[in-house]
N, C-alpha and C positions, 0 to 999 in steps of 0.2 A: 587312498591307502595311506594308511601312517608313515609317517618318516622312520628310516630306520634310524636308530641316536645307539653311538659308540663312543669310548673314552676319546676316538678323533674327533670328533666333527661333534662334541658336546660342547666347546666354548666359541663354537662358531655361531652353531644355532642358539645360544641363549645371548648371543650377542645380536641380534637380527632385532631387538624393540619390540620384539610382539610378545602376549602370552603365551607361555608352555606348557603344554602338558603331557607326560613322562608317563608312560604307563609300564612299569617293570615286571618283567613276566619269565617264565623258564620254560621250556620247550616239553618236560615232563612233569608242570603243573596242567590237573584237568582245571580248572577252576580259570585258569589263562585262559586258555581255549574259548571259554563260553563266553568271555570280555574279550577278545580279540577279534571279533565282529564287526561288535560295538565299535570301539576303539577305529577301526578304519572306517567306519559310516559316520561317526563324527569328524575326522580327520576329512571328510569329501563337506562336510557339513558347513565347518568353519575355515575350510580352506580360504587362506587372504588373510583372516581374521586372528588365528589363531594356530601355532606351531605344536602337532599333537605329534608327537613320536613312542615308542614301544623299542624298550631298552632291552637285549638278553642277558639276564644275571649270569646266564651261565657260560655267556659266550664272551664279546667285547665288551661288557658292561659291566663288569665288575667292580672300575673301580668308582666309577657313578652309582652305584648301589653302596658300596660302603663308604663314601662320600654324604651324602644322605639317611646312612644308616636303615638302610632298606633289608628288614629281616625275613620277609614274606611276600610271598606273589600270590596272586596279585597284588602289588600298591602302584596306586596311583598318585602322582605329587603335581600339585599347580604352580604354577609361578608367574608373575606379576613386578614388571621391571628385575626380571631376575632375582626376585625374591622369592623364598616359598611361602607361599600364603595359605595353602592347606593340602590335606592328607586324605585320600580313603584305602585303605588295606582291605583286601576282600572282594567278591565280586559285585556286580554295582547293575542294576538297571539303567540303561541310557537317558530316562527323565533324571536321573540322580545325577548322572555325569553332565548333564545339560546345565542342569538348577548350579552344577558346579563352574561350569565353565562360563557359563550367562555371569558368573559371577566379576570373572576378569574381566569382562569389558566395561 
């Protein structure tokens, strides 16, 4: 299951060295729902490997969403030594999210 990531515990987890990946979502988007599967079957995937967490916009996450400038959920954001390295808005097939996250290691 994904981590859950809040404006607490968001510079703890991007301080841990590993890649992240952020997937922001809102409790009354359907289009979440159908990536929030995914999202924790990757999160068991690359556990060790890589930090996947699912931010709520609408709940503690707000101000990592407009930190980021996150206008729509789903977005997914990756990061790479704490950097953002890329972007997908929308919902995503999990080869798509793989091909993405293969990509941080």
């Amino acid at each position: 299951m994904a981590l859950k990531l809040n404006n607490e515990n968001f510079e703890e987890v991007m301080g841990k060295g590993m890649p992240v990946v952020i997937d922001f979502w809102a409790t009354w988007c359907g289009p979440c729902r159908m990536v929030s599967p995914i999202i924790d079957e990757l999160a068991e995937e690359y556990d060790g490997k890589v930090i996947i967490c699912k931010c709520d916009v609408g709940e503690d996450g707000d101000e990592i969403a407009a930190q980021y400038r996150v206008r729509n959920v789903p977005t997914i954001l990756f990061f790479k030594d704490g950097a953002q390295v890329d972007k997908h808005v929308g919902t995503a097939d999990k080869e798509q999210l793989k091909a993405k996250i293969d990509a941080l290691l």
